[in-house]
N, C-alpha and C positions, 0 to 999 in steps of 0.2 A: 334274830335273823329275819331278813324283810324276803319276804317271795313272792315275784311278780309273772303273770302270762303262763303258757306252759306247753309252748313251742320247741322246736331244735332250732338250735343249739341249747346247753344251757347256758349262762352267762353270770360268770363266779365274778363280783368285784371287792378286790381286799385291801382295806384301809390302811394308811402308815401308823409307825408306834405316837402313841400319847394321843389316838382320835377314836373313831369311832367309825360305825360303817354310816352314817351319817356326813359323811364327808364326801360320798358319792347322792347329789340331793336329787330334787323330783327331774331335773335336766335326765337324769339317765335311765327314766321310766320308761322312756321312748324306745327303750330298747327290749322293751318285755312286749313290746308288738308282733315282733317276729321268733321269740325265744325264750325262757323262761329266766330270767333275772332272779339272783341270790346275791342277796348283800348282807353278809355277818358281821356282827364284832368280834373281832378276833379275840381266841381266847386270850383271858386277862384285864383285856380292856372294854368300855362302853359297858353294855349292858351284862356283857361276859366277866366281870372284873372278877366275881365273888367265886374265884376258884383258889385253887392252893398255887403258887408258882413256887421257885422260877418253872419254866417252859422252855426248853432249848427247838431248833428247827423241827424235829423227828417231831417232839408231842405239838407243834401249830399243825402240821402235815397229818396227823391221827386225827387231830380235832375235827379239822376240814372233812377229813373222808368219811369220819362216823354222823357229821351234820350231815351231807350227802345221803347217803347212808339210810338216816331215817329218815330222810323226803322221800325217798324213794328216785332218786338222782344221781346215784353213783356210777352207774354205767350208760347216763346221756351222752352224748358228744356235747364237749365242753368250750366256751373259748373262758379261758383266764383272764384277770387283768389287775394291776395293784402296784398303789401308791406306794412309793419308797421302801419302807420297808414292806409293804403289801407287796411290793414288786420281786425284792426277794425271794419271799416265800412264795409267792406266785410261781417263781423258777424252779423253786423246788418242789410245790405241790405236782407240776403239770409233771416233771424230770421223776415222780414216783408211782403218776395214771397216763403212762403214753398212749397209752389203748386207747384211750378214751378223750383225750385232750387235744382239740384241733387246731386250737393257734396263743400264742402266750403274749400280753400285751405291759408293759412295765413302762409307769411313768415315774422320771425322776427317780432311777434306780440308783441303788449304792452299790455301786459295782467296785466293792474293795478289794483288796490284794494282804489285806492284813487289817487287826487295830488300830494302829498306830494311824493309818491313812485314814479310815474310819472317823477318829475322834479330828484330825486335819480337817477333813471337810466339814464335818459336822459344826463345828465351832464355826465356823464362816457362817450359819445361818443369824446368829445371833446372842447376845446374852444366858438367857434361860436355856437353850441348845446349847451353848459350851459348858453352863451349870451341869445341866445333870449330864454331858458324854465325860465328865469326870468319875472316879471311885474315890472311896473315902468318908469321912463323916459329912460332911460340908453336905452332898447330894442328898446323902441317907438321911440326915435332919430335913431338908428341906421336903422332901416328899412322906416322909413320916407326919410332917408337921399338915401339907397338905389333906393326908388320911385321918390325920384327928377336925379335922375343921374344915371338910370337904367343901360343905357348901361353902362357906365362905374362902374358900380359895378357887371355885369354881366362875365365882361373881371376878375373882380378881384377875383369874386368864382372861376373861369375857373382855373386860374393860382393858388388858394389855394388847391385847389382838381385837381391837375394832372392826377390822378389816374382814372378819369373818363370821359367818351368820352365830348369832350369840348359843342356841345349840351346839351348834360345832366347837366352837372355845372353852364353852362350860365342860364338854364332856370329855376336853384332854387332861381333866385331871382323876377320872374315873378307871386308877389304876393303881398298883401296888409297887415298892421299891423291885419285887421281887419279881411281879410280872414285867417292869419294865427292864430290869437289868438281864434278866433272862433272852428278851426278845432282843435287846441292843446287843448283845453278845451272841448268840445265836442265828440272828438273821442278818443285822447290819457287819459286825464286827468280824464274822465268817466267814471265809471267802468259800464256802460250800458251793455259791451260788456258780462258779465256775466249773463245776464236776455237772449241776445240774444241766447248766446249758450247755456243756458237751455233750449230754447225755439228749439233748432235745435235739440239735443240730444234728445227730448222728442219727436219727432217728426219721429226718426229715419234717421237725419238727416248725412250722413260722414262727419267728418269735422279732416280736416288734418292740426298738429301744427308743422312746419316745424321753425326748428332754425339751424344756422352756429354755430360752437362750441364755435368760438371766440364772436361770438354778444354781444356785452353787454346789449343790450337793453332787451328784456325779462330777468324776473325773473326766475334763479337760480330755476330750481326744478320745476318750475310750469304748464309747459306743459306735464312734462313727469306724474307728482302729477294728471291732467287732465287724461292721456290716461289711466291709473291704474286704476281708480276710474269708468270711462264712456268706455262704448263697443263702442260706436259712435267713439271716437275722439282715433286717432292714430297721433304717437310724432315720427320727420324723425328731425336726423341728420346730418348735412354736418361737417366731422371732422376737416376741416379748413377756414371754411368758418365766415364772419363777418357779420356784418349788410349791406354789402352792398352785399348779397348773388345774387339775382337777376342778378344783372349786372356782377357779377366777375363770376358766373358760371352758364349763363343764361340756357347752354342744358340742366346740372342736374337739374336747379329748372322746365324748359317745360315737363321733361320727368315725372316728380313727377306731374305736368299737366295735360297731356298729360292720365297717368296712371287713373285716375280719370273720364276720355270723353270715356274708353272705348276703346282706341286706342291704 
């Protein structure tokens, strides 16, 4: 866990499955100027891998509040903020600290209604994302096979995803079948995430549904169907932007951050 500044707000940023809290890079330092910045690996993954899983939503939500917890951060005023599946759980962390949580920020959420949708969109990002949103032996070897010869399957995301600082690619395979089946099934595959933002909304809680225009991961229509419907929840577009929004234009997604602490 990185901790920057030590202003109000706090400012929680949570990574999507198979990365790292490394996927939020020094672009979002600027934000520990006015408020204390927390960037974890979630458990299971990055630097957190070496736990026991699977993990369902409840224990990523315990994890958060006991790191909290011992910084001495748990009853800051918070804003949230996280990547796809960080976005999720983002809904659900803030939907279990209302007290304390002052605005929810979610890029490229997977705002599923089931499974079945879940593994729909998910395969639209590409090869290796429709590999492992299967069950079966086929996934289970291949990420087994990556935990016996880590490094060297880590050199080999690097070089499949150029596009991404070699860090960040090495470290989506710092993960278990067990941590990742748990969290794909528990946070993306769940549609828990809709009890939680009814539970924000009702609350008067802000909660911002930020997507890149190109993403394919969220559903077509459904954040903007969200901000129509609820006063709480407003729908931000990046007009060229993909699912890897974050990283390819980390100032606009700090400053939609940033916007949110008051700053």
């Amino acid at each position: 866990m990185r901790v920057f500044g030590s202003g109000d707000p706090v400012v929680l940023l949570l990574h999507g499955i198979v990365t790292s809290g490394d996927y939020f890079g020094g672009a979002y330092d600027v934000l520990a100027e006015r408020a204390t910045l927390v960037v974890p690996d979630l458990l299971g993954f990055g630097a957190s891998m070496w736990t026991e899983g699977p993990f369902d939503g409840l224990a990523h939500v315990a994890a958060l509040d006991a790191a909290l917890d011992d910084l001495g951060l748990g009853s800051r005023p918070t804003v949230v903020a996280g990547h796809s599946m960080g976005g999720s759980l983002a809904l659900r962390w803030a939907a279990a600290n209302t007290d304390s949580v002052a605005s929810v920020v979610v890029f490229g959420g997977p705002l599923y209604r089931d499974r079945a949708e879940a593994t729909h969109r998910v395969r639209a990002m590409g090869r290796t994302e429709a590999l492992l949103a299967r069950d079966g032996p086929l996934p289970r070897h291949v990420c087994a096979w990556m935990c016996r010869h880590r490094t060297a399957a880590s050199w080999l995301a690097a070089a499949q995803r150029p596009d991404l600082p070699v860090t960040v690619a090495r470290h989506g395979v710092k993960h278990t079948w067990a941590t990742y089946s748990g969290a794909y099934d528990g946070l993306i595959g769940d549609r828990g995430w809709q009890q939680a933002l009814a539970r924000l909304t009702g609350r008067g809680t802000p909660v911002a549904l930020v997507e890149g225009a190109a993403d394919p991961v969220p559903v077509p229509g459904r954040a903007a169907e969200l901000a129509r419907t609820t006063d709480e929840v407003t729908h931000l577009v990046h007009p060229t932007g993909d699912h890897g929004l974050p990283i390819t234009h980390p100032d606009w997604c700090a400053r939609a951050i940033a916007s949110r602490t008051g700053a």
